[in-house]
C-alpha positions in Angstrom: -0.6 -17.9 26.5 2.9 -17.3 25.2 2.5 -14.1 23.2 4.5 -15.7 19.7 2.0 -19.0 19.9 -1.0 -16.4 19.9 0.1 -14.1 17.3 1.0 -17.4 15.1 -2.5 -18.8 15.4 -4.0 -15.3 14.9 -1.8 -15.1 11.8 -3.4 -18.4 10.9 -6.7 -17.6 11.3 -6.8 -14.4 9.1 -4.8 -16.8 6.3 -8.3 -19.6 7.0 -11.0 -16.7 7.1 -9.8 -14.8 3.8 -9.2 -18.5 1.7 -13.1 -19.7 3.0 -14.3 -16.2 2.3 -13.2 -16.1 -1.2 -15.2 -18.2 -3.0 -18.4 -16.8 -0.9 -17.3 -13.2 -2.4 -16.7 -14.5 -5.8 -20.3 -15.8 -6.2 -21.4 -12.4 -4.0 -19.6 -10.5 -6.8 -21.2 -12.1 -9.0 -24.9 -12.3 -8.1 -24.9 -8.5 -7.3 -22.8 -7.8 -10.7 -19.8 -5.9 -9.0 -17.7 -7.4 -12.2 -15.4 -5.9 -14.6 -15.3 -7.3 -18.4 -11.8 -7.6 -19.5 -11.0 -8.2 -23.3 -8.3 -10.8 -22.2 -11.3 -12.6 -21.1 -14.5 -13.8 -22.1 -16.3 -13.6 -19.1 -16.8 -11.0 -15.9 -14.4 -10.7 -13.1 -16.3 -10.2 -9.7 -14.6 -7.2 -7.7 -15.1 -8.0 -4.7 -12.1 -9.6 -3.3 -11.4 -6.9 -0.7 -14.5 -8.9 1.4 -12.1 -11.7 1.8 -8.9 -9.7 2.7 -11.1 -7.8 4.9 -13.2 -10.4 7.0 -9.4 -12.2 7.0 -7.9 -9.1 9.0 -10.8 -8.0 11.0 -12.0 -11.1 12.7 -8.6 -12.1 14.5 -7.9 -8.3 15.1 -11.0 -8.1 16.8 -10.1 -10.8 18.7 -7.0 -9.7 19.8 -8.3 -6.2 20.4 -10.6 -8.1 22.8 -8.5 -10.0 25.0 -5.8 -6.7 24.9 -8.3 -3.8 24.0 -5.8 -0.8 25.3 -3.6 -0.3 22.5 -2.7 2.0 19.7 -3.9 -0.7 17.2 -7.9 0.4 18.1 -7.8 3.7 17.0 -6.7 3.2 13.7 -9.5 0.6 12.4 -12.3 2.9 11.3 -9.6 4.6 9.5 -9.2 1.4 7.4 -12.8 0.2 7.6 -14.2 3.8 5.8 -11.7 3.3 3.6 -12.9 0.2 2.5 -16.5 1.2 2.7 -15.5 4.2 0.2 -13.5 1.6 -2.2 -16.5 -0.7 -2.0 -19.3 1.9 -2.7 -16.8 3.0 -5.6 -16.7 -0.1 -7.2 -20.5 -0.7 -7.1 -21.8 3.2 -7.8 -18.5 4.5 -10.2 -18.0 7.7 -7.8 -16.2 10.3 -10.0 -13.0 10.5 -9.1 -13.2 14.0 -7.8 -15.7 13.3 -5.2 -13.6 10.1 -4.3 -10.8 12.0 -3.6 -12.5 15.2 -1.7 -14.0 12.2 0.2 -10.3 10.9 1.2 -9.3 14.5 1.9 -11.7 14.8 4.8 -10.8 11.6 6.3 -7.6 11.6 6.1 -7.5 15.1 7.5 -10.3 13.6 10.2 -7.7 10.9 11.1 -4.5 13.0 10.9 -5.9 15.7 14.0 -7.8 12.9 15.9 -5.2 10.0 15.8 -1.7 9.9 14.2 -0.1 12.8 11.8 3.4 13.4 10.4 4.7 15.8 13.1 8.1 14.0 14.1 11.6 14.0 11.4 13.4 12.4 14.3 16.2 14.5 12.9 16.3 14.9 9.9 17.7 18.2 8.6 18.3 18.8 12.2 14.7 18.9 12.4 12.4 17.2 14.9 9.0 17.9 15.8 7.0 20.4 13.8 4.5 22.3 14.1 0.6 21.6 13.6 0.3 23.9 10.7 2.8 22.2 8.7 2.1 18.7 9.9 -1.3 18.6 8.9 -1.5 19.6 5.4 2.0 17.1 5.6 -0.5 14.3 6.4 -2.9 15.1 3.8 -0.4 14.7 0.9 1.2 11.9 2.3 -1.7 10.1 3.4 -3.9 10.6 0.1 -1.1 10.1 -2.0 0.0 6.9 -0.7 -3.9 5.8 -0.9 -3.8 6.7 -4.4 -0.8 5.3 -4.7 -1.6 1.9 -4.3 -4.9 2.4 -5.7 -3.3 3.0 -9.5 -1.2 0.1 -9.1 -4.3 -2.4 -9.5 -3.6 -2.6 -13.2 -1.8 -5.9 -13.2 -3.0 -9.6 -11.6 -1.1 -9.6 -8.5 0.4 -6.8 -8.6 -1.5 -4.9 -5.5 -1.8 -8.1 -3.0 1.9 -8.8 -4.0 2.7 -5.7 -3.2 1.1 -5.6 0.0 2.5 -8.6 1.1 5.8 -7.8 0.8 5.1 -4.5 2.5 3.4 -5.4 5.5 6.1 -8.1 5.9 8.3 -5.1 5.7 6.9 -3.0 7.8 6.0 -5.8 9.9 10.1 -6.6 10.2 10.6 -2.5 11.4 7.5 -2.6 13.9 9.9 -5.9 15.9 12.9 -4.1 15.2 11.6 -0.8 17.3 10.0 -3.3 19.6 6.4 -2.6 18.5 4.4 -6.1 18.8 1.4 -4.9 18.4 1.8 -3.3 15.2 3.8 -5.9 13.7 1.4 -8.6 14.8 -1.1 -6.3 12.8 1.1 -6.2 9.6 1.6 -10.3 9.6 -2.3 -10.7 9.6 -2.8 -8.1 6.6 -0.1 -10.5 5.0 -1.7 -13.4 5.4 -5.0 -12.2 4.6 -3.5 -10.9 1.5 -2.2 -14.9 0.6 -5.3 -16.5 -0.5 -6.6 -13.7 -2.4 -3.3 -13.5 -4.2 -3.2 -17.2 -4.9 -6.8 -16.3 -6.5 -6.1 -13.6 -8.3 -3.0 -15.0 -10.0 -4.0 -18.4 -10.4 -7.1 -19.4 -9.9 -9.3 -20.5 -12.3 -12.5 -18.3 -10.7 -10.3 -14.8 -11.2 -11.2 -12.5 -8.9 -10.0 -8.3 -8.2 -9.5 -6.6 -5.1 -11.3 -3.9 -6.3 -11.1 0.0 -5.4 -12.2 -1.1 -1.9 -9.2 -3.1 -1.4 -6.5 -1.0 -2.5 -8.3 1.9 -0.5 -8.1 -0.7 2.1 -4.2 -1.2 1.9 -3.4 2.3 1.2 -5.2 3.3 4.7 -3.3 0.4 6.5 0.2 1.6 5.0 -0.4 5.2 5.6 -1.6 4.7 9.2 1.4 2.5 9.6 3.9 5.6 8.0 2.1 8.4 10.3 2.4 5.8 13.2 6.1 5.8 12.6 6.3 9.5 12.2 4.2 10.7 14.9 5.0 12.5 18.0 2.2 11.0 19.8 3.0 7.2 19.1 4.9 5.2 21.7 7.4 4.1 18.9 8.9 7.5 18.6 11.1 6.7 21.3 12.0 3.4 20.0 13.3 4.2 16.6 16.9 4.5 16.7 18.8 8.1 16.3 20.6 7.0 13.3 17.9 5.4 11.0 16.3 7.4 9.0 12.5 6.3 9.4 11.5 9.2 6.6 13.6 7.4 4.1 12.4 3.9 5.4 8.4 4.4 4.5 9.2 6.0 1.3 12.0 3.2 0.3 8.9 0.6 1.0 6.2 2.7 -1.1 8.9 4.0 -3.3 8.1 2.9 -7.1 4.1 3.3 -6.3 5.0 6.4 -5.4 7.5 7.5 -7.9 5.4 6.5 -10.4 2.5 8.4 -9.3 4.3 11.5 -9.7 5.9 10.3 -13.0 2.4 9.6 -14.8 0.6 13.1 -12.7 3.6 15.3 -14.1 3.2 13.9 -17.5 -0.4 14.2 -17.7 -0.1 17.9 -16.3 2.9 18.7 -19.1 0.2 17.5 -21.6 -2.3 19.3 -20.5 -4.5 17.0 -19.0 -6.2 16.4 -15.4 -3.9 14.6 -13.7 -6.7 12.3 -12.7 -7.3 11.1 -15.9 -6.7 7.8 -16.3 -4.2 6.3 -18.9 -2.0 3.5 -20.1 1.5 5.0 -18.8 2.3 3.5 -16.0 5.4 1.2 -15.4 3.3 -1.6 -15.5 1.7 -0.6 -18.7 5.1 -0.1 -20.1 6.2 -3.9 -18.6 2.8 -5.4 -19.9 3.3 -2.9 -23.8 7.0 -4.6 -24.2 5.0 -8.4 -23.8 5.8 -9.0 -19.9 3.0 -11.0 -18.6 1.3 -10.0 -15.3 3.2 -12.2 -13.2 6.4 -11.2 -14.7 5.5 -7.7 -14.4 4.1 -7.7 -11.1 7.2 -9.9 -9.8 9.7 -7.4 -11.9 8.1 -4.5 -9.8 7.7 -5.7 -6.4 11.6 -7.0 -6.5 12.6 -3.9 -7.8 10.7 -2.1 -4.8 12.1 -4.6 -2.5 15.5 -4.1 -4.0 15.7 0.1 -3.0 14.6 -1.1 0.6 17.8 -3.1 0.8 19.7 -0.3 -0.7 18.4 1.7 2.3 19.2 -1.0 4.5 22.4 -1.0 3.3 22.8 2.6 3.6 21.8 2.3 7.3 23.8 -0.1 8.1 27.1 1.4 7.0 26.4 4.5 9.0 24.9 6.7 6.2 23.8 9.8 8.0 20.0 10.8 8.5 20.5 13.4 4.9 22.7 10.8 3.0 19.9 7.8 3.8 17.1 10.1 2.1 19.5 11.3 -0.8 19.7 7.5 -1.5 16.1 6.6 -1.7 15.0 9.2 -3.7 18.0 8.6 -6.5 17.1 4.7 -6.4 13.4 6.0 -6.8 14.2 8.5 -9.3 16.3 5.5 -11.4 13.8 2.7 -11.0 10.7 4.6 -12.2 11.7 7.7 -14.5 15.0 6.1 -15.6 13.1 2.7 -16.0 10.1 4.6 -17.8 12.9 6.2 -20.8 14.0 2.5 -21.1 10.6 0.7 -21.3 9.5 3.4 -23.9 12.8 3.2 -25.9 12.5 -0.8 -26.3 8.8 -0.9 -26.9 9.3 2.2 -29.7 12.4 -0.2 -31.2 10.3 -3.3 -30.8 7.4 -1.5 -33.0 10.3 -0.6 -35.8 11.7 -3.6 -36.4 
């Protein structure tokens, strides 16, 4: 079979298994009380909406896996499957966040020596591959705070599986680009799993959450995808072209999650506080505090996002060099979440005064 038919029907057939899964795992949810009560509403939210995403990437992954089973693409499952099992047992039994996160350490770490770490700049600062001692506690950072990453971003309907739409699309785009199929096969299916569950989330009249498990889930398959692309070990080293920056790439697509991580950790450790203490001060807080509903917010965030990848794309394409690209990133970053924090804060504070 013609390799594009195949990987359309498989695309298909996560989009089908996550939409008739959905309902099953609202119900599921909601039998086994894995439900959140929000004060916007006057009934429980089930949690469990990272079954359907889940079931929706796994079975035709599996079945591709099955026909081609010699590929990259195997090794990096259990990654994503324990962290789905983690999110999942977090969202039944409330794991304090500390052992949640010394959890993620280890199998992160576990991942990062067995399968894929960040060990390859592909030139940036003159810099190639580097050594294990560096790389590894470089993959733990990276790895666990892109998990987290995603994780805080759950705040706002749509938000998350939006996010991870557009992402995997992106990444998706790169994987063809550098002549990676497999990979970007693998990205399409997370995105169309992702669909139904969005179209739930954000407008269906049986709400339902992804849950911890599912933005555990999606920050596992977007950090395996980043120390993919930055891995000595990974066929698509070779691929990437000398003059793109692949560094600035991945952080450009992860860029405000990121940037705002940092943001709210700094200003929680300034204050004196764990910076694992949950709070209101995230951008989407600020949108949602100004009166942005949640699809405005979510839609204002992901475009912005979207919006310093083209800047890098840009960049790129006018022969930036591999410094200049990164430079970029992180000023777009720096201007889109701190810059955009000051003006959120300044507008709700004059709003209040009025």
């Amino acid at each position: 079979m013609n390799l594009i038919v195949f990987a359309i029907l498989l695309i298909i057939l996560a989009f089908i298994c996550s939409l008739l899964v959905c309902p099953w795992a609202y119900h599921f949810a909601l039998k086994k009380q894995v439900v959140v009560n929000e004060k916007n509403y006057n009934y429980p939210i089930p949690l469990l909406g990272s079954i359907a995403v889940a079931i929706g990437i796994m079975v035709p992954t599996l079945i591709y896996l099955v026909i081609e089973p010699h590929t990259p693409l195997i090794g990096i499952l259990p990654y994503i499957v324990i962290m789905l099992i983690l999110g999942i047992t977090d969202d039944v039994k409330n794991l304090s966040p500390i052992l949640r996160f010394c959890i993620e350490l280890l199998v992160v770490g576990i991942y990062a020596l067995v399968q894929y770490k960040i060990d390859n700049f592909h030139g940036l600062w003159h810099i190639d591959v580097i050594p294990i001692w560096i790389s590894v506690p470089l993959s733990l950072i990276a790895g666990v705070g892109i998990i987290n990453s995603i994780n805080l971003i759950d705040g706002v309907d749509g938000y998350s599986s939006g996010f991870g739409i557009i992402t995997c699309l992106i990444f998706g785009l790169l994987f063809i680009y550098c002549e990676e199929k497999v990979f970007a096969i693998f990205q399409f299916i997370v995105a169309s799993s992702l669909l139904p569950f969005y179209f739930y989330n954000v407008m269906g009249k049986k709400k339902i959450y992804i849950g911890d498990g599912g933005t555990l889930m999606l920050g596992a398959i977007m950090s395996s995808s980043v120390f993919y692309l930055l891995s000595s070990a990974s066929p698509c080293a070779s691929n990437i072209p000398q003059d793109m920056n692949i560094i600035a790439f991945c952080l450009a697509v992860l860029c405000i999650p990121i940037f705002d991580t940092l943001r709210v950790m700094f200003s929680r450790i300034y204050r004196g506080q764990s910076p694992f203490e949950g709070d209101t001060t995230h951008l989407h807080h600020l949108f949602l505090n100004r009166g942005y509903s949640h699809i405005q917010t979510s839609f204002s965030l992901i475009t912005l996002n979207t919006l310093i990848v083209g800047i890098w794309w840009i960049s790129y394409i006018l022969g930036a060099s591999l410094d200049l690209q990164l430079y970029i990133v992180i000023a777009a970053g720096l201007l889109f979440t701190f810059g955009l924090s000051m003006l959120l804060r300044y507008m709700i504070c004059k709003y209040k005064n009025k």
